[in-house]
N, C-alpha and C positions, 0 to 999 in steps of 0.2 A: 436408464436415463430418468423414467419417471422416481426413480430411486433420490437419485439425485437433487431433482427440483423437487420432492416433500422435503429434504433436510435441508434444501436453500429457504426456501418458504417458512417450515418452523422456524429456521436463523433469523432470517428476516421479521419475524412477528415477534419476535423475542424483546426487542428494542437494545436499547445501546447499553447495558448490561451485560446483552450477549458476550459480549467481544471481552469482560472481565472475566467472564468465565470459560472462555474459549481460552484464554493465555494458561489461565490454571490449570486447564484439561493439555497442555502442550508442555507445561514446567512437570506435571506428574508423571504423564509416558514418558519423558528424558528420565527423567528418576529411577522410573522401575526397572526399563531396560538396562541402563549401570549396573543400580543393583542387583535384576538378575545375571549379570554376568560375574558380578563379584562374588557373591554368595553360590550362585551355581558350579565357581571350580572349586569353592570352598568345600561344596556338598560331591563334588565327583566323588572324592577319594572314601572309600569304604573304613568309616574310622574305626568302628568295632573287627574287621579284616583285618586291618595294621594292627594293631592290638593284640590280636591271637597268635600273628605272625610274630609281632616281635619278643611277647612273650616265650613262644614257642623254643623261638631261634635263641634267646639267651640261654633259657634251662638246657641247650644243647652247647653252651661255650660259646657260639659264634658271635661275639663281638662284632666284626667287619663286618660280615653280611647285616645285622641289627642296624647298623651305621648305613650300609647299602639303601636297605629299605626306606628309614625315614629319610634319606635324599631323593627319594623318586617323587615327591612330590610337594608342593608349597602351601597345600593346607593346613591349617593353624592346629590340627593334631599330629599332624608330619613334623612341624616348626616344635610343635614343645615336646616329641619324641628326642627330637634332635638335641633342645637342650637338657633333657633330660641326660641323654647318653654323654655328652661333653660336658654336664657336669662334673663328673667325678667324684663323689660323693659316695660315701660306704651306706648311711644310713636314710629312712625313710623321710625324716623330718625335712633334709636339707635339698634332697630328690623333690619333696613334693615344692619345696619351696623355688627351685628353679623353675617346673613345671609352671605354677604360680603367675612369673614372673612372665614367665613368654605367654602365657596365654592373656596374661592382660597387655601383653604387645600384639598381639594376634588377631582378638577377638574382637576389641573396638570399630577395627576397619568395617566388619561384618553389619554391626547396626547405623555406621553414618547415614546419615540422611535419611532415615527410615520413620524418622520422629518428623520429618516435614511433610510426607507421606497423610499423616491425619490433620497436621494444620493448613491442607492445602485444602481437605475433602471437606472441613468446616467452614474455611473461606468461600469454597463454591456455592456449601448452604447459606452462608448468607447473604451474599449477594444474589441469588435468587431469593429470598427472601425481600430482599433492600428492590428486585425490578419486582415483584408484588408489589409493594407499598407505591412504589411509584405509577405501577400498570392503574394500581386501584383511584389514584389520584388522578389522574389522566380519565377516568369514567365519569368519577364525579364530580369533575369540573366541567364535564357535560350536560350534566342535568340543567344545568344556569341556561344552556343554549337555548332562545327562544325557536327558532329552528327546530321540528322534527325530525327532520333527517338527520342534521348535524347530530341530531342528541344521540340516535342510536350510531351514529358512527365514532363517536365520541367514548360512547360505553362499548362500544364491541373490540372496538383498538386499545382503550386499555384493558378487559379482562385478558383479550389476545396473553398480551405485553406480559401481563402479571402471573398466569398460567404457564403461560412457555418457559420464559424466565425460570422458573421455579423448578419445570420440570426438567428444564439441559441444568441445573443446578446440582438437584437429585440425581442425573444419570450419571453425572461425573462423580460426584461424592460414595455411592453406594459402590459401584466397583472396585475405589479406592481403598475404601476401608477394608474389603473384605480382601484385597491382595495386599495390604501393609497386614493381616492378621497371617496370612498364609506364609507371608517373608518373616515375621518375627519367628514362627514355628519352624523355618527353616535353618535360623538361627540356632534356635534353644536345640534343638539336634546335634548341630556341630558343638554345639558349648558342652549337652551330655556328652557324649563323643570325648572328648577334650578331657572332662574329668574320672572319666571311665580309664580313658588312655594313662592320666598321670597316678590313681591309685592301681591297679594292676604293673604299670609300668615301674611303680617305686618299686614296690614288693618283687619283681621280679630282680629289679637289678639290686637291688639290699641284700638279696639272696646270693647273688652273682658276685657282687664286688666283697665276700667277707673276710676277714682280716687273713691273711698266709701266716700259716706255722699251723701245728697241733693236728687235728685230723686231717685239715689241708693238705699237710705234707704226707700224711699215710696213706689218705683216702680219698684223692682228690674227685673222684665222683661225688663224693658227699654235698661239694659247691653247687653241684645243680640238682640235688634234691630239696624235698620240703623240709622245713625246721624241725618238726618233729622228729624225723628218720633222722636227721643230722646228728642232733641232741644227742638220738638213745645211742646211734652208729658212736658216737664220739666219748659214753659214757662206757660201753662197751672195750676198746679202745686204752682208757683212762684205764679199767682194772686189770685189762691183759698188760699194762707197762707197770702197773704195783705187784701183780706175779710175777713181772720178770726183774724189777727190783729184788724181791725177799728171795725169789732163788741163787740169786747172785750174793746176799748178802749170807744168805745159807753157806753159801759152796767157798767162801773167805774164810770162816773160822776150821769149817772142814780139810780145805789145801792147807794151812798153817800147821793143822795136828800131823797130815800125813808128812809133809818135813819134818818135820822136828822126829819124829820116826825110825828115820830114816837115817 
C-alpha cells in the first residue's frame, strides 16, 4: 500500500505533464506486447534446424517430406523454404531470386511499428523536458511573491513539478530504447536465418533438380552427390561409352571379313 501512495504522490507532483506521458508509456506496452508476440513465433521456429533438415532430406531425394517440413510452420524461413521448393527452378540464380521475393513478403511484418518504438522514448524525453521548463517557471514567478511563505511554496511546487516530470520522462524512455534495441536483434536473427536458409537451400536444390539424361540415367545416385564427384563420376562414364564405341566400331569391319570368308 505504501507502495502505492509514493507512485500516487510522485504522479501527483509531477504536474499536468504527467498524464502526456503517462499515455506514451500505455501507446509503448500495447506496442511491445504485439510485437513481442509477432516476432516471438517468428523466432520459435529453429531456422538454422530447418536448414540442415531440409538440406539433409534433399541430398536423400525426399522431395515430399522437404515440402512436409517447410509446412510445419509460418515463420518467414519456413515461408521462403516453401517458395523456394515450388519454385521450380533447376538453377541457383532463379532459386535465390524466389527466396528474394518471399522474404521481402515475410520480413516487413517483423519490423512494423518498431520505428515508433524510439519516437515514442524521445517524445517522453521531451515533454519531461517541456514540465522542467514549465516546473522552472512556476519557482520563479515566486520570487515576485512579497509573501515568504508563498515564495518558498512557490519554488518547492515548481522544482517538484520540474524534477518529477523529468524523471517519469527518463523512466519511460530508457526501457524503451533498450527493448526496441533487443527486438531489432531479434529481427536481424530471423533475417540471417532467412538468408542462410535461401543460399544453402539453392545449392541444395540446384544440386537436386539437374537436368535428366546422361549420368542421370546410368548413375542416378550422382543427383544427390557433390558437383565435384558428379563431374569426375560423369567424366569417367563419358570414356567407358567412347571404349564401348571403338570396340563396336572394331568388331564391324572384323564380322564383315569373316563373311565374306565364308
Amino acid at each position: 500500500m505504501n507502495v502505492l501512495t509514493s507512485i500516487a504522490t510522485f504522479y501527483k507532483q509531477g504536474g499536468m505533464f504527467m498524464h502526456a506521458v503517462l499515455v506514451i508509456a500505455v501507446l509503448i506496452i500495447a506496442i511491445v506486447l504485439e510485437r513481442l508476440v509477432v516476432i516471438g513465433r517468428a523466432t520459435a521456429l529453429n531456422g538454422r534446424k530447418l536448414t540442415n533438415d531440409l538440406v539433409t532430406t534433399l541430398r536423400r531425394g525426399d522431395m515430399a517430406k522437404a515440402h512436409a517440413l517447410s509446412q510445419k510452420s509460418s515463420a518467414p524461413a519456413a515461408l521462403v523454404a516453401q517458395a523456394m521448393l515450388d519454385a521450380g527452378a533447376t538453377d541457383e540464380a532463379a532459386l535465390q531470386s524466389a527466396a528474394d521475393d518471399a522474404a521481402t513478403l515475410a520480413l516487413p511484418d517483423l519490423t512494423r511499428r518498431l520505428s515508433y518504438l524510439g519516437v515514442l522514448a524521445n517524445s517522453a524525453t521531451l515533454i519531461g523536458l517541456l514540465g522542467t521548463i514549465t516546473g522552472l517557471i512556476t519557482a520563479i514567478s515566486g520570487v515576485g511573491v512579497a509573501d515568504a511563505a508563498q515564495r518558498s511554496a512557490y519554488l518547492s511546487a515548481g522544482i517538484s513539478e520540474a524534477l518529477h516530470t523529468t524523471a517519469f520522462g527518463l523512466v519511460i524512455a530508457i526501457p524503451t530504447l533498450m527493448i526496441q534495441g533487443w527486438l531489432n536483434g531479434r529481427v536481424e536473427s530471423v533475417a540471417q536465418d532467412v538468408d542462410e536458409m535461401s543460399i544453402r537451400l539453392s545449392r541444395a536444390l540446384a544440386e537436386w533438380r539437374l537436368p535428366s539424361g546422361g549420368i542421370y540415367t546410368v548413375y542416378p545416385a550422382a543427383r544427390f552427390r557433390p558437383r565435384k564427384v558428379t563431374a569426375f563420376v560423369e567424366m569417367l562414364i563419358a570414356a567407358e561409352r567412347n571404349k564401348d564405341s571403338a570396340a563396336e566400331r572394331r568388331k564391324g569391319p572384323t564380322a564383315a571379313r569373316r563373311g565374306r570368308a565364308r
